[in-house]
C-alpha positions in Angstrom: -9.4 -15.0 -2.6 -13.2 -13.9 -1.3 -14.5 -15.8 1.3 -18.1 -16.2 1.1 -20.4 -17.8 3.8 -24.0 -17.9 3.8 -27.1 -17.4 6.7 -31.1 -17.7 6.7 -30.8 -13.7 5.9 -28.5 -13.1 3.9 -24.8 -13.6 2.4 -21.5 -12.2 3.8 -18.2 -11.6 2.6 -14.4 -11.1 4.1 -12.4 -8.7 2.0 -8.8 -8.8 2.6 -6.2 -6.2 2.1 -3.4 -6.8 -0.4 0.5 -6.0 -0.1 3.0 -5.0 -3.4 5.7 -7.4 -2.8 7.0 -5.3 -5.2 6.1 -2.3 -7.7 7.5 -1.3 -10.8 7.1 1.5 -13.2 7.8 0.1 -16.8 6.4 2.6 -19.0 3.7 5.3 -19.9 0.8 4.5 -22.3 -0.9 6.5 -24.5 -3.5 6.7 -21.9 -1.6 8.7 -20.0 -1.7 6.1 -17.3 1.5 4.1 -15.9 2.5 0.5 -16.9 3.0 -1.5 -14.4 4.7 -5.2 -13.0 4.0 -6.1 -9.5 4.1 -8.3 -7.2 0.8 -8.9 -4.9 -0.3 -10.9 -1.9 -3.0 -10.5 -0.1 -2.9 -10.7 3.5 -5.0 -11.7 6.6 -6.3 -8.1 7.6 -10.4 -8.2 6.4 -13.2 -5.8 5.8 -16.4 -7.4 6.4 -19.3 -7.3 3.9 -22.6 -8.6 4.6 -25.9 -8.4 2.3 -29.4 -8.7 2.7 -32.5 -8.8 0.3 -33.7 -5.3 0.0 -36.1 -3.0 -2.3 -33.5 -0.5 -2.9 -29.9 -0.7 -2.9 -28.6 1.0 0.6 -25.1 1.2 2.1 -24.6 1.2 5.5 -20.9 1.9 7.2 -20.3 3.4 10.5 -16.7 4.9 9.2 -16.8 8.5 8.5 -13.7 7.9 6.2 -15.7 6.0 3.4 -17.6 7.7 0.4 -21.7 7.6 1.1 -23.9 7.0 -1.8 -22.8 6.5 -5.4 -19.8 7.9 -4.4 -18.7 4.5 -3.3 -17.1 1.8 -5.3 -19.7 -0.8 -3.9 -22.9 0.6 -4.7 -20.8 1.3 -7.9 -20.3 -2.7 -7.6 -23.6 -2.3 -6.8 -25.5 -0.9 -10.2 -22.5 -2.5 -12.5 -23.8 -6.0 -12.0 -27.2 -4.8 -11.3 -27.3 -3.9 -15.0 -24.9 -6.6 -16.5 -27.4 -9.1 -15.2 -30.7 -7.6 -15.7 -32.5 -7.6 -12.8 -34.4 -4.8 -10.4 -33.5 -7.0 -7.2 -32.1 -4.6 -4.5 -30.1 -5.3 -1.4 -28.6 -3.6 1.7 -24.9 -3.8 2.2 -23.3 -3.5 5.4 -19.9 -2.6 5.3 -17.1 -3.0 8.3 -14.3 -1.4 7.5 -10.6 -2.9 9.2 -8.7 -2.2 6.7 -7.4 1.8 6.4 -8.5 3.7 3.3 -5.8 5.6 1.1 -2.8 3.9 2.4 -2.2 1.3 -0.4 -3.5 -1.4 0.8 -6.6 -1.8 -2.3 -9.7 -2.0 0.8 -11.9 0.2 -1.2 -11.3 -2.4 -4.4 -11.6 -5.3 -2.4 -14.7 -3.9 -1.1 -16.0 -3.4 -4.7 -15.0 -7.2 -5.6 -16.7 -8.7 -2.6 -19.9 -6.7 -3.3 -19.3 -8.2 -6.8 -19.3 -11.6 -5.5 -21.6 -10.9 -2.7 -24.5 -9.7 -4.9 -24.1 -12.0 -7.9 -24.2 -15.2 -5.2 -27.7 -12.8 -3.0 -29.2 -12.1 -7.0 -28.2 -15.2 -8.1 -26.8 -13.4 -11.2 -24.6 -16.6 -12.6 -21.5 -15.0 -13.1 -18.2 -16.5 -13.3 -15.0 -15.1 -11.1 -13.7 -14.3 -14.6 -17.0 -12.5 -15.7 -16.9 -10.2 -12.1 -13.3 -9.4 -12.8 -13.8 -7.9 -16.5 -16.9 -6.2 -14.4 -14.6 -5.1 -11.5 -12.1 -3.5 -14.3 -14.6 -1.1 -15.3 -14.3 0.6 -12.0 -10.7 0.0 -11.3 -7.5 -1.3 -11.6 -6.8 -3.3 -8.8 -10.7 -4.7 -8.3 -9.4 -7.7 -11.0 -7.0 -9.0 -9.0 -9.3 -9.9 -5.7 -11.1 -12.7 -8.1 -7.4 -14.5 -8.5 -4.8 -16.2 -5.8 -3.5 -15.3 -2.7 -0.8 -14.5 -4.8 -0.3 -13.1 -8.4 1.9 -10.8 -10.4 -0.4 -7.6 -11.8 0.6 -5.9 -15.3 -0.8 -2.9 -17.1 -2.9 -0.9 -15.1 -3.2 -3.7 -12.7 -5.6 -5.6 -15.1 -3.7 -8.0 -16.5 -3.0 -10.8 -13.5 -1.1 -13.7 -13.7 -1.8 -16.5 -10.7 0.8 -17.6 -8.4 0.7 -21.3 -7.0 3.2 -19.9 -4.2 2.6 -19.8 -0.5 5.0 -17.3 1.4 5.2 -18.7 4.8 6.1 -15.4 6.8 3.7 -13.1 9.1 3.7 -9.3 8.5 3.6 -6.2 10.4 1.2 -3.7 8.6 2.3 -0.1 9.5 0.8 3.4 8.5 0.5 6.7 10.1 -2.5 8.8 10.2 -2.6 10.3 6.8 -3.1 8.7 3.5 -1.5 9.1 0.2 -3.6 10.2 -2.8 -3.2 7.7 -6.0 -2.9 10.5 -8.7 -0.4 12.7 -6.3 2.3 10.3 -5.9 2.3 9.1 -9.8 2.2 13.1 -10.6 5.0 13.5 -7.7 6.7 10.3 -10.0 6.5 11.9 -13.2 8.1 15.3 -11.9 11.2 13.4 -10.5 14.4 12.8 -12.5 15.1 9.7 -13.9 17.8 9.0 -11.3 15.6 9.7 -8.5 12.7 7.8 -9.4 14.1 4.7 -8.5 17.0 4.1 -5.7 19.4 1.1 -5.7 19.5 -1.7 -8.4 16.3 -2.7 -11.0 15.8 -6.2 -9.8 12.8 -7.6 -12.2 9.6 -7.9 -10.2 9.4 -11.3 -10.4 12.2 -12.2 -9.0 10.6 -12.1 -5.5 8.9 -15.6 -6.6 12.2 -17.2 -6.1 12.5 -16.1 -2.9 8.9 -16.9 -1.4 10.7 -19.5 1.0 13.2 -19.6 4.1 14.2 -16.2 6.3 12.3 -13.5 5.6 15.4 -10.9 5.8 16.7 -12.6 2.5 13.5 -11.3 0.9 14.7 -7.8 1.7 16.7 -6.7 -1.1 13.4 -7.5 -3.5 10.8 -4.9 -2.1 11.7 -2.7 -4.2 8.3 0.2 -4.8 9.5 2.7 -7.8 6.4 5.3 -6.1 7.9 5.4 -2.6 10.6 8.3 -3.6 8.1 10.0 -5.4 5.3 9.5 -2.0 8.0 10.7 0.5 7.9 14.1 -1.5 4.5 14.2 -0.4 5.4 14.9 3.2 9.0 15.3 3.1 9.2 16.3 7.4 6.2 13.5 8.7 7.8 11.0 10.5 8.7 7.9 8.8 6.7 4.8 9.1 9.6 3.0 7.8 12.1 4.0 10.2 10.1 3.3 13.1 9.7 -0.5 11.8 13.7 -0.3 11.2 14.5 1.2 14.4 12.3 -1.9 15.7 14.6 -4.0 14.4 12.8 -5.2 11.0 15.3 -6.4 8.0 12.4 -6.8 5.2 10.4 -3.6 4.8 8.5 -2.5 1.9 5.9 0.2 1.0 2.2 -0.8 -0.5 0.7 0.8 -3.5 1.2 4.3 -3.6 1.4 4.3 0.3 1.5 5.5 3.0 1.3 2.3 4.9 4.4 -0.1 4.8 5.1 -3.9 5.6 7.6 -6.0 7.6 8.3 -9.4 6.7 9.3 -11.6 9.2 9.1 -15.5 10.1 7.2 -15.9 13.2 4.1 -14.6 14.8 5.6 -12.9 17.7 8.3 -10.7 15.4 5.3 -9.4 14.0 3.5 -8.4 17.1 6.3 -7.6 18.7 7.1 -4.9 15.7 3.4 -4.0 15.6 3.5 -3.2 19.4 6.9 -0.8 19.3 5.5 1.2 16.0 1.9 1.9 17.9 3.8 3.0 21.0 5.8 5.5 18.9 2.8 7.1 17.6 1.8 5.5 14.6 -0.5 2.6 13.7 0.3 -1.1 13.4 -1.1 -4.6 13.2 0.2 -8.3 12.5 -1.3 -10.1 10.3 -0.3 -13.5 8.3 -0.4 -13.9 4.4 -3.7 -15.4 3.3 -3.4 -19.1 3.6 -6.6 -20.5 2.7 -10.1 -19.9 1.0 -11.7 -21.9 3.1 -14.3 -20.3 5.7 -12.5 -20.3 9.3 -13.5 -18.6 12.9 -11.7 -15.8 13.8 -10.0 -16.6 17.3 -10.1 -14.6 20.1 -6.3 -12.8 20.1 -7.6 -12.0 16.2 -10.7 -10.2 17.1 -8.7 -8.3 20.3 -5.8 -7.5 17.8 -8.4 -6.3 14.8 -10.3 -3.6 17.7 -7.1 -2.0 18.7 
C-alpha cells in the first residue's frame, strides 16, 4: 500500500495512516504482550518520505514531535536493511510528517516501512514486500501490515496479516485532540479494568465488519467496536471527548484507532466528511477528511487536498 515514485535525485515515498475498523483483545501470551484480531484500513491521509544518495545515513524532519537520531524507527529502518543487505551505501531521508504521532493512527510504522521500501528500491537491495515485512517486525508490530492491502485483518501482535480484496466505498473524518495516548499506558490501564469493563456492549467477531464493507455507512456502526477505548478514556477521564464532538456533529459510525486518542467517522459522501471535519475543528479539536486508500497507483494530489492537508 506504499506508493513509490522515482526522480533524477532520488526516490520518494507516501506513507499513509491506517484506521482499526475494529480492535479486539483475545488473550495474553506468554510474552506478556496482548493477542490481538483487528480490522485495518489504511486511509488517504500521507506522510511524505523522500531519499537521496548520501555518505552517511541523516534524517531530516522539521516536526519537533518526532524522535531525532537512532531514536527514530526510520533510521532504525535505516540500519535493519542496511545490514540485512550488506552494503555501506548511505542516504539522507527527508521526512514530512501529516499524519499526528501517538494517536493511533501507525505514522511512525508506516514511516519505518516506507524507509524500508524506499531504501531497498535507492540501494537496490532486492528485497521482496515479504522480505521487508519479516524486517519491519523486528521493530514493530504494526510496520508488517503497511507491505499488504488497503485492507487486511491483523492477528497476534499485529504480525500475522491476512489480505482483504475489499474496497469500502465511504470517506472518513479523522478526529484527535491535542494530546496522544501512550501504547503501553492504555494496555496497562486495560489489564487493571474488570472483566465487565473492559469491553462495553456485545462481542461481535472482528471480522464481521467484512460483511458490511458496502452500502450506508451508519449500518457499519454497530461493528467499530475498540476493546482499548474504556481502558484510554481512563487516561484522561475530564478531557473533552473527541467522540462526542463528532456525535454531536451528527456522525452515526464512530470508532477509536489503535490505542487512541484520535477517532473516525464513517460516512458516504465527501461533503459529510468535511462538513464533520469542519464542526470538530471549530470546537477546539483537530480534524481532517480523508477517503479510504483506493489505489496504488501514483496520482497528483489536487489542489482542495493540498489546502485541506496544511490546515
Amino acid at each position: 500500500m506504499l506508493r513509490l515514485t522515482s526522480s533524477r535525485v532520488g526516490l520518494a515515498v507516501e506513507a499513509p495512516a491506517k484506521v482499526n475498523l475494529t480492535l479486539r483483545v483475545v488473550g495474553v501470551r506468554p510474552d506478556g504482550y496482548h493477542d490481538l484480531e483487528s480490522v485495518v484500513a489504511a486511509v488517504g491521509l500521507f506522510d511524505r518520505l523522500r531519499f537521496e544518495p548520501a555518505d552517511g545515513l541523516d534524517l531530516v524532519c522539521g516536526d519537533a514531535a518526532v524522535p531525532p537520531g537512532d531514536d527514530n524507527l526510520v533510521m532504525k529502518a535505516a540500519r535493519i536493511l542496511r545490514e540485512s543487505c550488506g552494503t555501506r551505501r548511505g542516504a539522507r531521508v527527508y521526512l514530512e510528517k501529516h499524519v499526528p504521532a501517538g494517536r493511533g493512527f501507525g505514522g511512525g510504522s508506516s514511516d519505518a516501512a516506507a524507509a524500508l521500501a524506499g531504501l531497498n528500491a535507492l540501494w537496490q537491495c532486492g528485497r521482496t514486500p515479504g522480505e521487508l515485512a519479516a524486517l519491519g517486525a523486528r521493530l514493530g508490530s504494526d510496520v508488517p501490515l503497511f507491505f499488504s492491502s488497503p485492507v487486511a485483518v491483523m492477528r497476534g501482535r499485529g504480525e500475522r496479516i491476512e489480505p482483504v480484496d475489499a474496497q469500502p466505498p465511504w470517506w472518513l473524518a479523522l478526529a484527535w485532540p491535542g494530546y496522544g495516548n501512550p501504547t503501553a499506558d492504555v494496555y496497562a490501564a486495560y489489564d487493571g479494568l474488570p472483566p465487565p469493563a473492559r469491553t462495553e456492549g456485545g462481542r461481535p467477531g472482528a471480522t464481521e465488519i467484512l460483511k458490511r464493507l458496502e452500502g450506508p455507512a451508519r449500518r457499519a456502526a454497530a461493528f467499530l467496536v475498540n476493546d482499548l477505548e474504556p481502558a484510554a478514556r481512563t487516561l484522561r477521564p475530564r478531557a473533552p471527548g473527541v467522540r462526542a464532538l463528532l456525535e454531536r456533529a451528527g456522525a452515526a459510525a464512530v470508532g477509536m484507532t489503535g490505542s487512541g486518542s484520535a477517532y473516525f467517522a464513517l460516512v458516504d459522501t465527501e461533503a459529510e466528511a468535511r462538513s464533520l471535519a469542519d464542526a470538530v475543528r471549530t470546537a477546539g479539536a483537530h480534524a481532517v477528511a480523508a477517503p479510504f486508500f483506493r489505489s496504488m497507483a501514483v496520482r497528483k494530489e489536487t489542489q482542495h487536498e493540498s489546502n485541506e492537508r496544511h490546515r
